[in-house]
TIMARDO-661185 format. One line per 10 residues: number of its first residue (from 1); for each residue x, y, z of N, C-alpha, C, O, CB. Coordinates in steps of 0.05 Angstrom, whole numbers, always signed. Glycine has a CB too. Layout:
N
NUM) X/Y/Z/X/Y/Z/X/Y/Z/X/Y/Z/X/Y/Z | ...
//
This chain:
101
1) -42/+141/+305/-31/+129/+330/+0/+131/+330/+13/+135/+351/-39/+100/+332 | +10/+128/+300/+41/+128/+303/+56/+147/+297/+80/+147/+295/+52/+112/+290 | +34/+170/+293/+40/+197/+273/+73/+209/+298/+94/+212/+286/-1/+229/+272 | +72/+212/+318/+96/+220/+337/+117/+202/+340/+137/+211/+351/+88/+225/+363 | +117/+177/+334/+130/+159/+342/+152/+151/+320/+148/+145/+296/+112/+140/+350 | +176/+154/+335/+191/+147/+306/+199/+128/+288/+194/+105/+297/+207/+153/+306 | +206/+127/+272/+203/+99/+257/+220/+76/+269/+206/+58/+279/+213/+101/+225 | +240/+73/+271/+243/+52/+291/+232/+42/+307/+240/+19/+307/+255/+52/+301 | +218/+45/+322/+201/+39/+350/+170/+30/+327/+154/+12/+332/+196/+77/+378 | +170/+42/+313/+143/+34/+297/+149/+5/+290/+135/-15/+295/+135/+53/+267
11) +175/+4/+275/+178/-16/+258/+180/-42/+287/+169/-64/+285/+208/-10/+233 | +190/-37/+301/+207/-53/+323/+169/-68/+334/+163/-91/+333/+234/-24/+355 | +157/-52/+340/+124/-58/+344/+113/-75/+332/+106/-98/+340/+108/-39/+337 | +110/-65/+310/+97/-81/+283/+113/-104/+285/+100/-125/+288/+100/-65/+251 | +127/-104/+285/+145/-141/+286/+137/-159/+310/+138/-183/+310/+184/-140/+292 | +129/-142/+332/+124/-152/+351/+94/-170/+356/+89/-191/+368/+128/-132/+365 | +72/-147/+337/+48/-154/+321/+51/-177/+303/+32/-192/+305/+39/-131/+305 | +67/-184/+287/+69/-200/+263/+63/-221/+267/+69/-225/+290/+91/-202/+251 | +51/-247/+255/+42/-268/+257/+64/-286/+248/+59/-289/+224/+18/-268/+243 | +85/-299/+252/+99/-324/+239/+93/-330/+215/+107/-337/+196/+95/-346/+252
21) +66/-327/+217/+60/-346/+182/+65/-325/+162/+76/-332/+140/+21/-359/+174 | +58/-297/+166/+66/-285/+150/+90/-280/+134/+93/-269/+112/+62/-273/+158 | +107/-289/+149/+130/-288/+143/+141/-315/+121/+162/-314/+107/+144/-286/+171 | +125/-334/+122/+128/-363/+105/+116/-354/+87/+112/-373/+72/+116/-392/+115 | +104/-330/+77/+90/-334/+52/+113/-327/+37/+105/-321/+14/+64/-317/+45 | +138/-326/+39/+163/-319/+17/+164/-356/+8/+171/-367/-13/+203/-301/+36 | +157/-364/+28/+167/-393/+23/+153/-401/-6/+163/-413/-25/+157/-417/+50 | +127/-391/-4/+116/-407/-39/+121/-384/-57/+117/-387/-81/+76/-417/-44 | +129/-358/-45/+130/-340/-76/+105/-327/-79/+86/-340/-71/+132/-360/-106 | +98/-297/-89/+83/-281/-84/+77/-285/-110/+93/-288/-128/+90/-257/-72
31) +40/-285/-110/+35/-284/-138/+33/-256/-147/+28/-237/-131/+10/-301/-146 | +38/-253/-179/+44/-237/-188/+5/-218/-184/-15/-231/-187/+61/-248/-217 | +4/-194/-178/-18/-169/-172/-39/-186/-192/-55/-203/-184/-7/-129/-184 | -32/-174/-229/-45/-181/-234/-56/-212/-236/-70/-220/-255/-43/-168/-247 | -51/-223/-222/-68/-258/-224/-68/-260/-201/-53/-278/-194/-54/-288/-239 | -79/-248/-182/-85/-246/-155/-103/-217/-149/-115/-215/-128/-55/-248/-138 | -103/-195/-171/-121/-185/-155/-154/-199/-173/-171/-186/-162/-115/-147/-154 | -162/-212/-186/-195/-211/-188/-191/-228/-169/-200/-208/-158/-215/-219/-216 | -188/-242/-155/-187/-250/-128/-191/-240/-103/-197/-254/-84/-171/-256/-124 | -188/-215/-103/-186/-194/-75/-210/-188/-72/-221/-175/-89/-168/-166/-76
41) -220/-194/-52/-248/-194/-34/-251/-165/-16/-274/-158/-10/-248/-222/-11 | -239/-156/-10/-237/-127/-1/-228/-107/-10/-209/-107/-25/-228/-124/+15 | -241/-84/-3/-231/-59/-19/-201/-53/-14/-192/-50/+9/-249/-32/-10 | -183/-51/-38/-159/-46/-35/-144/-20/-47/-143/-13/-71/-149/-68/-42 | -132/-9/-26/-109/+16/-33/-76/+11/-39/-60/+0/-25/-108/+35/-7 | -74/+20/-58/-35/+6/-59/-25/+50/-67/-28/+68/-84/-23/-35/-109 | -16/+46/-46/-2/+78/-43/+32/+70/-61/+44/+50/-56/+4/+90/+1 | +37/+84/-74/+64/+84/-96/+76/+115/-105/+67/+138/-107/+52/+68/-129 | +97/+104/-107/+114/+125/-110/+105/+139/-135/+102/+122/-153/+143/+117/-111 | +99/+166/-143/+101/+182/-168/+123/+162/-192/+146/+153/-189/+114/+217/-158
51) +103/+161/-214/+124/+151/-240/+118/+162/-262/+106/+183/-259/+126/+122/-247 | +122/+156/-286/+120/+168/-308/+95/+157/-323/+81/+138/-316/+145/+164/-323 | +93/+176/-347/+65/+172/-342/+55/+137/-347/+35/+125/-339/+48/+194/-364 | +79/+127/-362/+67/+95/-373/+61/+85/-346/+39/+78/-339/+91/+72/-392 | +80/+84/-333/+85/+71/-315/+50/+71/-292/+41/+52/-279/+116/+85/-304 | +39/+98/-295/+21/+99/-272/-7/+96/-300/-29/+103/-295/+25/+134/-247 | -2/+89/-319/-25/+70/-333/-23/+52/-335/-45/+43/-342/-32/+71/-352 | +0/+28/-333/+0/+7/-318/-8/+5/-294/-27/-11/-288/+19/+1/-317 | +1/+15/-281/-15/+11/-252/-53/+21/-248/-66/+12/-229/+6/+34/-228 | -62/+36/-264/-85/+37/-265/-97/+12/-273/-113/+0/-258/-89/+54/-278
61) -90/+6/-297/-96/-25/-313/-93/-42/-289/-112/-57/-287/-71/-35/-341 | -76/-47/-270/-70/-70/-256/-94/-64/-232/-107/-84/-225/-36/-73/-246 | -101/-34/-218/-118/-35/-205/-143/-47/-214/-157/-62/-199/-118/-15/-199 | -149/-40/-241/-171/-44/-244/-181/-73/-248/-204/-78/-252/-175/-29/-260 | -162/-91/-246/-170/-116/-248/-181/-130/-224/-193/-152/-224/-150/-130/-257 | -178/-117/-206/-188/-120/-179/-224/-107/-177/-236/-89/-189/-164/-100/-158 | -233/-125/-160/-256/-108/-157/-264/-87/-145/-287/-79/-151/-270/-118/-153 | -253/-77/-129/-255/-56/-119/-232/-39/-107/-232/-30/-84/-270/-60/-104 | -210/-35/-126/-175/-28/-118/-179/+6/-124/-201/+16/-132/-143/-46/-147 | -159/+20/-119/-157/+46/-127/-123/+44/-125/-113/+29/-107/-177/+70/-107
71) -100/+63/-146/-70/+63/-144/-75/+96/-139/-87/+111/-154/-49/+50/-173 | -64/+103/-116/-48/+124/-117/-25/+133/-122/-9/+124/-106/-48/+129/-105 | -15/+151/-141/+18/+150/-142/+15/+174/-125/-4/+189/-130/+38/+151/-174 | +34/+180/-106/+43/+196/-99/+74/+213/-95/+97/+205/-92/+33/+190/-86 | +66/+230/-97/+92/+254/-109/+116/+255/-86/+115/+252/-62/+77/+292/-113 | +137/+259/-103/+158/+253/-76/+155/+239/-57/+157/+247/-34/+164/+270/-61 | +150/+215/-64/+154/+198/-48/+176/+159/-54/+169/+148/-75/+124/+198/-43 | +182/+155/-48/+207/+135/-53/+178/+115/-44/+154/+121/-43/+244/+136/-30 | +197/+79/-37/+190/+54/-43/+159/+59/-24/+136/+49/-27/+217/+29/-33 | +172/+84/+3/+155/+75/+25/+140/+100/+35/+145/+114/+55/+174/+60/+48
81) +112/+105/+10/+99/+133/+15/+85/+131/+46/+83/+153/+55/+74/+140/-10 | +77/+115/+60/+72/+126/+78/+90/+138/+100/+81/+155/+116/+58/+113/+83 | +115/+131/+100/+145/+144/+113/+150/+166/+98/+146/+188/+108/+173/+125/+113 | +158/+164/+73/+164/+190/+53/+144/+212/+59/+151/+230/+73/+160/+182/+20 | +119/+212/+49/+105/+232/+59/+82/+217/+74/+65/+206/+60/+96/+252/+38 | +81/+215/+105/+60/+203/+125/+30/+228/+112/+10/+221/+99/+76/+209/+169 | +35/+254/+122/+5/+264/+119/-5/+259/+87/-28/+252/+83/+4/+300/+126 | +10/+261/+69/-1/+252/+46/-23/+228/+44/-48/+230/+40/+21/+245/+33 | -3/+200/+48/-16/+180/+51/-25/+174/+66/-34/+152/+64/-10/+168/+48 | -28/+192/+94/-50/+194/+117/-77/+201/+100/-93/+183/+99/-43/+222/+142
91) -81/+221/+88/-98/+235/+80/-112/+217/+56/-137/+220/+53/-85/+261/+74 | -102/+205/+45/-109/+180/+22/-122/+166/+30/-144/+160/+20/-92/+162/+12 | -108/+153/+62/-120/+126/+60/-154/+132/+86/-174/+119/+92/-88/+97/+75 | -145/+154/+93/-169/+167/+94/-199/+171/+84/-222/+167/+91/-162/+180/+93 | -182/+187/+58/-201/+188/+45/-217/+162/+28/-240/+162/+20/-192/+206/+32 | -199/+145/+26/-210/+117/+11/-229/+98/+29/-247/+83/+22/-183/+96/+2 | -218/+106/+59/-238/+100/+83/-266/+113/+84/-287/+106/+94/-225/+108/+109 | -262/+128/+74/-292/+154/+73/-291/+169/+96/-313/+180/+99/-327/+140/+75 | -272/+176/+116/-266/+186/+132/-258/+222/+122/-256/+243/+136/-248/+165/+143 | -253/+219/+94/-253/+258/+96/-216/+255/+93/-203/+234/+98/-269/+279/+140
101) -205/+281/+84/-183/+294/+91/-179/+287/+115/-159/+295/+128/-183/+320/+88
//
């Protein structure tokens, strides 16, 4: 939907979408992945920047504490893979949908 649209106007949207409360959850502090994901009730994707190798066996380990997580690291990409590379992490979260390439 946003694939033409440029990021400002995306971001400017999405704020527009945002719920208030979302924004209070800084107020209590984010719990830390792992002691919050065996908690996660839905299938979850966390798209991440390419790292070394420790670094993305930590993040495997942390997926897996979840019940149904998958980590993608993806290559050249900075904080924000789906801006860094959109078809990449188009194509991921795709595929984690069962939707195919």
């Amino acid at each position: 939907e946003y694939a033409d649209t440029p990021v400002p106007e995306r971001l400017a949207d999405a704020r527009k979408r945002l719920s208030p409360r979302v924004a209070r959850v800084r107020e209590h502090g984010y719990p830390a992945f792992a002691d919050a994901a065996p908690a996660l009730d839905a299938p979850t994707l966390v798209l991440r920047a390419d790292a070394d190798p420790t670094t993305r066996e930590r993040d495997r380990d942390l997926a897996a504490r979840a019940p149904d997580a998958r980590v993608v690291h993806v290559a050249d990409a900075g904080h924000t893979a789906v801006r860094d590379r959109f078809e990449v992490a188009l194509a991921e979260v795709r595929a984690f949908l069962g939707a195919g390439p």
